[in-house]
N, C-alpha and C positions, 0 to 999 in steps of 0.2 A: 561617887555615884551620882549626887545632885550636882554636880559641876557637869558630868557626861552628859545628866538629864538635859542641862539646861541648852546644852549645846548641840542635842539634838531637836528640841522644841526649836532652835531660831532655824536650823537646816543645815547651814553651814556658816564658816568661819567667816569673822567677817572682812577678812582678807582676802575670800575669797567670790565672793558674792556675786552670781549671775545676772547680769544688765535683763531687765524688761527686754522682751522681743520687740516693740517696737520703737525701740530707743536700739538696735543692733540695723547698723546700716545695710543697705542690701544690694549687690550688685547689677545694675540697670542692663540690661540687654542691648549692645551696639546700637545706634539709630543708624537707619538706614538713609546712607545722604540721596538725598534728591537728583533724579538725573538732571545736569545743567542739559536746557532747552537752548536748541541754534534755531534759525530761523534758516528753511532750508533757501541753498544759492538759486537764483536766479536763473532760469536754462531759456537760451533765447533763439533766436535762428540768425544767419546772414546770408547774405547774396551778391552775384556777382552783377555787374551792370553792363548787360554786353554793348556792342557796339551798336547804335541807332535809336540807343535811348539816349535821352540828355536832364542831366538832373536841373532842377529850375528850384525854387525855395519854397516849401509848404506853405498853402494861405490858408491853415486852419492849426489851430494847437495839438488837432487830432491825427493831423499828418506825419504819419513816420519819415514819408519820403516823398518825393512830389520829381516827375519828366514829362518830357514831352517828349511824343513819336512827330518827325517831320512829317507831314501833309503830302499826300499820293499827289499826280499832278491832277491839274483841275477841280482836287479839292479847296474849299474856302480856308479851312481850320486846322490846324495839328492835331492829331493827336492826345489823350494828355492820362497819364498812369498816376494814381495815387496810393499809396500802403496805408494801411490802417493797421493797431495792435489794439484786441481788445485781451485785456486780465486773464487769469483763470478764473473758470466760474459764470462766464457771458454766453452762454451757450444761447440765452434769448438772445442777448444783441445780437449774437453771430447770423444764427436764423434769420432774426427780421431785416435787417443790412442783405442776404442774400435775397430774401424774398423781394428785399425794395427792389433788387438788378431785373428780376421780370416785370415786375409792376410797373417801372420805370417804362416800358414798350408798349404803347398801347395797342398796337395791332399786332401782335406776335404774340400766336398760340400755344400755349404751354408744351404741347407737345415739338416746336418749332425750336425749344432751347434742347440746347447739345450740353448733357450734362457727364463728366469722366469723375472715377475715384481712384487713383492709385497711390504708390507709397515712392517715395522720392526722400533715397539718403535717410533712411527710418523715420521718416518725416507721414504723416497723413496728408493729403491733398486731394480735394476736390476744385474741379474746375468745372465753369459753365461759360458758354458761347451763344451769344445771341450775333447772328450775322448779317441783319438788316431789319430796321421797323424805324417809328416816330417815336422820338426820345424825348421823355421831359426829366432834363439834370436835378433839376430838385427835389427827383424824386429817392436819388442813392447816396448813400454817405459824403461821397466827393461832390455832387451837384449843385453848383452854385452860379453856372452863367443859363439866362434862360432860355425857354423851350418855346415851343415842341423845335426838336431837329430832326430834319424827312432825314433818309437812307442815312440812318446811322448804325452803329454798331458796339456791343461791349464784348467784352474779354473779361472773365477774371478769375480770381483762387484763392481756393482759402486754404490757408498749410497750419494744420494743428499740434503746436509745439508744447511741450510742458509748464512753458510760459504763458499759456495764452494762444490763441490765434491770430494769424496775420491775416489781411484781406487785399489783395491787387485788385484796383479797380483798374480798366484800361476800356476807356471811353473814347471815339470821335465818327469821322465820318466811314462810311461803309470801305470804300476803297480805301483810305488808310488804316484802316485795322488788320484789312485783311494781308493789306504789303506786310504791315508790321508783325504779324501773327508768331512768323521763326522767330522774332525776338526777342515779343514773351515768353515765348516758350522757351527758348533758352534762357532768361533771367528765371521761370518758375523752375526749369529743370535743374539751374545751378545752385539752389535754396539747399542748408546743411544748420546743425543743431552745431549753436558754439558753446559751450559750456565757461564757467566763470574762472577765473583762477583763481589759483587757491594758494 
């Protein structure tokens, strides 16, 4: 009876002896792996370059693309188209770049610009037409030879990719813009979303 006693004051045998609970290890819950982060692809536009433009080499780092439209007769000057690409996220630069194309005219009144929006190949585009005023070049992203220039005229468009927007400026003299006009317009009309490969 004091040998049972004793062996029940300790609880149990000591072969058999319960670990402390927090000395019993305890099974952790899966972590949850982290989603690996891609940097989403690049989505950009291209274009076709129809016949009566001619490409020439960018004089700015900003230039996507740089032509010239030959010169109507009796004009001095060619023509001259330049692309611009701003990021996503430029919606001021966009704005202000289109605003400089009126500001650019000093005598042509706002209601005097011909402005279009349509959608081309899921593409957004707006286009605005100024058809004759006094030009000062240094007043629009491309503008670098000086001004003022009498009976001139711009063209241009902005096509809003998921890349960013692109901007056609197409500046010169009033009759060669106007010769040139189907040509813009078929270079803006042939603009398509190229996606990256993958």
């Amino acid at each position: 009876m004091l040998a049972l006693a004793a062996l029940v004051s300790v609880g149990v045998a000591p072969g058999c002896r319960k670990a402390p609970e927090s000395q019993v290890p305890k099974e952790e819950p899966p972590r949850a792996s982290s989603p690996k982060t891609e940097a989403a692809p690049r989505v950009g536009i291209t274009w076709a370059d129809p016949s009566g433009l001619h490409r020439i080499s960018p004089n700015s780092p900003a230039q996507k693309a740089r032509y010239s439209l030959p010169r109507a007769a009796d004009d001095k000057e060619d023509g001259e188209l330049a692309v611009f690409h701003f990021g996503p996220g430029q919606r001021e630069a966009i704005d202000a770049a289109v605003a400089s194309w009126v500001a650019a005219f000093s005598d042509v009144a706002p209601g005097d610009v011909k402005r279009t929006e349509r959608e081309i190949n899921g593409l957004d585009v707006r286009t605005i037409e100024i058809a004759r005023g006094t030009f000062e070049p240094g007043r629009t992203p491309a503008g670098s030879s000086p001004g003022p220039k009498k009976d001139y005229a711009l063209q241009g468009a902005i096509v809003e990719g998921q890349g960013g927007a692109y901007l056609f400026e197409l500046t010169g003299p009033a009759r060669t813009i106007a010769a040139g006009g189907p040509v813009f317009a078929a270079l803006v009309d042939s603009v398509r979303i190229v996606h990256p490969e993958h």
